[in-house]
Every structure is written in structure tokens, then in C-alpha cells.
Short mmCIF file of the C-alpha atoms (twelve columns), coordinates in Angstrom:
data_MODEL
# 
_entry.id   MODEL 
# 
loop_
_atom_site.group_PDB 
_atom_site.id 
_atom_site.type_symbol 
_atom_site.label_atom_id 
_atom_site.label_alt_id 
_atom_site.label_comp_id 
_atom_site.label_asym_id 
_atom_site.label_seq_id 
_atom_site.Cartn_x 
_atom_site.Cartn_y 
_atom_site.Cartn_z 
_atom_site.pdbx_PDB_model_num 
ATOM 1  C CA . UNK A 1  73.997 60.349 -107.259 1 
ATOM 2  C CA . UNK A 2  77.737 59.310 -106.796 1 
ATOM 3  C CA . UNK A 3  79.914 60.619 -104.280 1 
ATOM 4  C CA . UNK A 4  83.424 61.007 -103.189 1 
ATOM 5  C CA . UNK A 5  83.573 60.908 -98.784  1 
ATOM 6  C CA . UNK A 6  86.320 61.727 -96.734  1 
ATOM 7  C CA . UNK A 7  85.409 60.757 -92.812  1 
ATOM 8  C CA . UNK A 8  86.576 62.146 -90.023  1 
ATOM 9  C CA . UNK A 9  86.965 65.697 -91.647  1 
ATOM 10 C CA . UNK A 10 87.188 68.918 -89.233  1 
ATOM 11 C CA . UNK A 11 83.999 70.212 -90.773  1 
ATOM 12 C CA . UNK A 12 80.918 68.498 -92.923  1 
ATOM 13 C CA . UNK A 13 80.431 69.857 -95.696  1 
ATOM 14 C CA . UNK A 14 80.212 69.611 -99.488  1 
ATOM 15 C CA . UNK A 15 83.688 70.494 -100.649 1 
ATOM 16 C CA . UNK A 16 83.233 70.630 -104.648 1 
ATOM 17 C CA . UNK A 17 82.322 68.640 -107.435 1 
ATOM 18 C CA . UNK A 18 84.631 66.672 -109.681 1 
ATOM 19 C CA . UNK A 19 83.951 66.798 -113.096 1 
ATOM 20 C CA . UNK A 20 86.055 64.237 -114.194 1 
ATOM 21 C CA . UNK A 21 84.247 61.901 -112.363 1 
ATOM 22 C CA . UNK A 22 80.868 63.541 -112.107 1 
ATOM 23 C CA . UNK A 23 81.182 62.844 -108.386 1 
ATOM 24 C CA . UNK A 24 80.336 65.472 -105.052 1 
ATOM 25 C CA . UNK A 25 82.998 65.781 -103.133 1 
ATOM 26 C CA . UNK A 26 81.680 65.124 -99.197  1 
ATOM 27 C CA . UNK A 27 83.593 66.046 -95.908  1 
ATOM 28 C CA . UNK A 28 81.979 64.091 -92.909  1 
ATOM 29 C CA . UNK A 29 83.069 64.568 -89.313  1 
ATOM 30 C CA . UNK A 30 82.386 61.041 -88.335  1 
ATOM 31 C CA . UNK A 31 84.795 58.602 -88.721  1 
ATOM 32 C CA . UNK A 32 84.744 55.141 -91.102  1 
ATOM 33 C CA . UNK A 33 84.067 52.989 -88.567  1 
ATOM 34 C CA . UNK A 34 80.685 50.577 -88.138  1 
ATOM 35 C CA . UNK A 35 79.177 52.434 -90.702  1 
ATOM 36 C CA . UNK A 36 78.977 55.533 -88.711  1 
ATOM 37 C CA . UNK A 37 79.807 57.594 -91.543  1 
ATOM 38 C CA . UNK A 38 77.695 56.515 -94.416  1 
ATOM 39 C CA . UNK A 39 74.603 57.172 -91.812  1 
ATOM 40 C CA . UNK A 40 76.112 60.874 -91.217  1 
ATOM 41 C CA . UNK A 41 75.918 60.608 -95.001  1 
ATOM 42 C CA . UNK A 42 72.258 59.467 -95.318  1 
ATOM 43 C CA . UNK A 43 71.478 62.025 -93.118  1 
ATOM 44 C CA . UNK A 44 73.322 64.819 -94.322  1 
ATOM 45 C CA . UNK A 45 71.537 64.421 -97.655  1 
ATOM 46 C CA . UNK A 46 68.234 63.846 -96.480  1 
ATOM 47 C CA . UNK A 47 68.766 67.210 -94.319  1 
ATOM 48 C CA . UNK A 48 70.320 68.870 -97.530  1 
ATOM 49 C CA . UNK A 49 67.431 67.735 -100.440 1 
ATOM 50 C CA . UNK A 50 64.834 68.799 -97.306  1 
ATOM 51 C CA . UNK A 51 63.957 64.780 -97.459  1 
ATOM 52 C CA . UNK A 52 63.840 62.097 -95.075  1 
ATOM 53 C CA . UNK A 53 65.845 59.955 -94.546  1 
ATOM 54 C CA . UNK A 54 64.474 56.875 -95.315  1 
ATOM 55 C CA . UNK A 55 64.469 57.928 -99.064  1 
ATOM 56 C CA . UNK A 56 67.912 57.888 -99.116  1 
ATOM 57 C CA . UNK A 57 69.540 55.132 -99.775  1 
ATOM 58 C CA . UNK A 58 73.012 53.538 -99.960  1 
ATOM 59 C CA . UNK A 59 73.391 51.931 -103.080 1 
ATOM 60 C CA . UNK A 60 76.751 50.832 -103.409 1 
ATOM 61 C CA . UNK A 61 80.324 52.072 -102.064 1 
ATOM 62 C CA . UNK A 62 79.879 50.820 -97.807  1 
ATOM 63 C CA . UNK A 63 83.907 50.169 -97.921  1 
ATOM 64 C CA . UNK A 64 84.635 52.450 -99.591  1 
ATOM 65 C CA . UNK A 65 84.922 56.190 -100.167 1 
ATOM 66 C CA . UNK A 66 83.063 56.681 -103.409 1 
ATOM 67 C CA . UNK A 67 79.825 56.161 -103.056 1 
ATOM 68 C CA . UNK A 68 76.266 55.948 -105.197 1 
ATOM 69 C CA . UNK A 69 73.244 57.054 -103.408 1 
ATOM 70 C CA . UNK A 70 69.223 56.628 -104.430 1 
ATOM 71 C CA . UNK A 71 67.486 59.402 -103.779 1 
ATOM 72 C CA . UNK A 72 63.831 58.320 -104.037 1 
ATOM 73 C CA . UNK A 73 60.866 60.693 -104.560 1 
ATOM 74 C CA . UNK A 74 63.385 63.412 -106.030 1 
ATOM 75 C CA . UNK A 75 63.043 65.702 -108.609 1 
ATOM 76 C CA . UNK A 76 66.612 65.675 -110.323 1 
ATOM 77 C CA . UNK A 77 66.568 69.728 -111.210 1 
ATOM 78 C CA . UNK A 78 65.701 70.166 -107.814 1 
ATOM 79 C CA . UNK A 79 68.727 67.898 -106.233 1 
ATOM 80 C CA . UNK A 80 71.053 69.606 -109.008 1 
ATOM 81 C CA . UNK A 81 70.509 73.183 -107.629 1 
ATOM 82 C CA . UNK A 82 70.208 72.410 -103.814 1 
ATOM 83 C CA . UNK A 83 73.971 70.693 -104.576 1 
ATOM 84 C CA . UNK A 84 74.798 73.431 -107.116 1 
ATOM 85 C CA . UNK A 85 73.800 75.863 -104.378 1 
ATOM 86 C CA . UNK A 86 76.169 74.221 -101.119 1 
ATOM 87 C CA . UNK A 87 78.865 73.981 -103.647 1 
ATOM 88 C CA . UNK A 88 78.930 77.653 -103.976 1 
ATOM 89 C CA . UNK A 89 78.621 78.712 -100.796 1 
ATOM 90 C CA . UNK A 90 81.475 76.607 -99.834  1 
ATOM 91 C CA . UNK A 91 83.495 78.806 -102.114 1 
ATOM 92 C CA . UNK A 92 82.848 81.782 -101.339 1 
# 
């Protein structure tokens, strides 16, 4: 799954989802320093496919604020609605 983070956000949440770039758009509340947000990251996706978090891994993107992440043991349709499902409510 790809990702776009911005650290240090007010809130964490999942803010949208850019087509364009077929990336989620992520709001962490920890800041980019010694990795502290990419684990905030881990876990927030862990605690958002109901998975733990050692199944989530970093793939590529620790500099940086976009991001691919390996979800292991995951069924894609389920990942797609859980994310389909935070996006909403963040709309509303």
C-alpha cells in the first residue's frame, strides 16, 4: 500500500485518498524525528486493518513522506474497505 504522511499533524487520521497517485493521505501526530513517526505509522495501520503489528512492514519511503507499506497476511478487499471506510468518516 503507498502512502502520503504528514508528521506532527494536530490530529491522526486518514485525511483522503489521492487518485492521481493512488496514495492514502496520513496525518500523524508524532513528529519526523528517529523514526518516531513511521512506528506511529506501523501502528496506526496495524490498529486500523485489526492486525498486528509485526505484519506491517515499512517497505520503502523512511526519509521521506511517501511511503509503501507490506501488509502481510491481508486480504486486499478487506484493507480496501477498512481504508474506504476511515476515508469516509473523515468526511463527513
Amino acid at each position: 500500500m503507498r502512502a502520503e504522511v504528514t508528521a506532527g499533524a494536530h490530529s491522526l487520521l486518514i485525511s483522503g485518498y489521492n487518485q492521481w497517485r493512488q496514495t492514502i493521505c496520513i496525518k500523524l501526530t508524532m513528529p519526523a524525528k528517529k523514526g518516531k513517526a513511521n512506528e506511529q505509522l506501523i501502528k496506526f495501520i496495524a490498529d486500523l486493518v485489526d492486525r498486528p503489528s509485526d505484519t506491517v512492514r515499512l517497505v520503502s519511503g523512511h526519509a521521506s513522506n511517501k511511503k509503501v507499506l507490506l501488509l502481510r497476511g491481508a486480504i486486499v478487499d478487506d484493507v480496501e474497505h477498512v481504508i474506504a471506510q476511515a476515508v469516509k468518516s473523515q468526511s463527513v
